[in-house]
GUMARVEX-284289 format. One record per residue (C-alpha): x negated, y negated, z negated. Coordinates in Angstrom, 2 decimals, padded with zeros to 5 digits. Layout:
# residues N
<site <X; Y; Z>>
...
END
This chain:
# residues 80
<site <080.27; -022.51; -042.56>>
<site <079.64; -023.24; -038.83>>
<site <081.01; -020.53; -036.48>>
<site <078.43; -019.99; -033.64>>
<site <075.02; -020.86; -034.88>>
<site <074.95; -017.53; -037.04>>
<site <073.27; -013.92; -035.48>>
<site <075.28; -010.81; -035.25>>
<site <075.48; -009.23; -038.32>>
<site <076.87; -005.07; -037.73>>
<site <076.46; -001.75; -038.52>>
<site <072.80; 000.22; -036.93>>
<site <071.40; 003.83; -037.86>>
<site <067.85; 003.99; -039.04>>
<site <066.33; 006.69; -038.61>>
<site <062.95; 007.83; -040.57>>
<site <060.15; 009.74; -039.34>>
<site <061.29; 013.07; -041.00>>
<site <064.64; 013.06; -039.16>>
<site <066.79; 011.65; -042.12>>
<site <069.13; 008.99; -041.46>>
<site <071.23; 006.27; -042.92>>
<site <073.89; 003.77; -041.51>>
<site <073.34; -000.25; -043.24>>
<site <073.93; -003.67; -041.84>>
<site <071.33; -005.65; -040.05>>
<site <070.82; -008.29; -037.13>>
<site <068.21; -005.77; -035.03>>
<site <070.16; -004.48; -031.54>>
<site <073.57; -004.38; -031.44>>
<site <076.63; -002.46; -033.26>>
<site <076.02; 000.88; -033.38>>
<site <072.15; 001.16; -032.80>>
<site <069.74; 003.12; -033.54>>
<site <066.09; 001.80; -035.43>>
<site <063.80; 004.46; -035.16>>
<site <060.99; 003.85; -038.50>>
<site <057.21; 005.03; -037.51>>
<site <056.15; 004.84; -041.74>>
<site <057.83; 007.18; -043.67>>
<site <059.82; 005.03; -046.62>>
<site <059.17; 007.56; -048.75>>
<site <055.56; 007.19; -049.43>>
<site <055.35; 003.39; -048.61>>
<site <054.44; 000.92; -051.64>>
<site <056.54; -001.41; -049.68>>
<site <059.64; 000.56; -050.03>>
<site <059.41; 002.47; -053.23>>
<site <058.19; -000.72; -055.25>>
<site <054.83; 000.68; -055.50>>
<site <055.83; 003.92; -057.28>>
<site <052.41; 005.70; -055.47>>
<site <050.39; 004.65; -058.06>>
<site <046.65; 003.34; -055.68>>
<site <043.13; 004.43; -057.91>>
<site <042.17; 000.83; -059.15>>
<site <038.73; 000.08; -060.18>>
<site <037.54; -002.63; -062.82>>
<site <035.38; -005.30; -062.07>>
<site <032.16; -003.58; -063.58>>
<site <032.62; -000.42; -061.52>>
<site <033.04; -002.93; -058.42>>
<site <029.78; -004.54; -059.36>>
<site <028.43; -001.08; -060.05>>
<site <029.41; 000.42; -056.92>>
<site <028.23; -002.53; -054.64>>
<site <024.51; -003.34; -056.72>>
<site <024.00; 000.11; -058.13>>
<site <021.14; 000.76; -056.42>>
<site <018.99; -002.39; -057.33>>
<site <016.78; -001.89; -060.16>>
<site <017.15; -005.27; -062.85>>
<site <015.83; -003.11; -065.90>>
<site <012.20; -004.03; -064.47>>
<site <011.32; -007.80; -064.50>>
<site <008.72; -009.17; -062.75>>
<site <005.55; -011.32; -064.41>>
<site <004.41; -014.17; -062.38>>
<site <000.69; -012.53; -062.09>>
<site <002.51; -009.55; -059.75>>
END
């Protein structure tokens, strides 16, 4: 491996919105500092692996929602 071409790699605090804390390894600031989160990882699908399960809809109740209110039971004649 080359020696100089590779970022500082140490120990930082992150801290999460709540107030709770853990130490791990990254690149950000240097040894010993502190990464204050603003999204709780808690609730975040990009940090529990999408455990919050999101209310999906189907592809009729899409089509439902968005043309609902037009009226294609009636068809019109051409002497209208």
């Amino acid at each position: 491996m080359k020696q100089g071409i590779h970022p500082a790699y140490h120990k930082i605090t992150v801290v999460a919105p709540d107030g709770s804390s853990f130490e791990t390894r990254s690149c950000y600031g240097k040894e010993g500092a502190t990464l204050q989160l603003d999204v709780d990882i808690t609730t975040h699908p990009a940090w529990n692996a999408g455990k919050v399960i999101l209310k999906r809809t189907g592809q009729m109740d899409k089509f439902a929602n968005k043309f609902g209110s037009m009226n294609f039971s009636a068809k019109k004649t051409a002497t209208e």
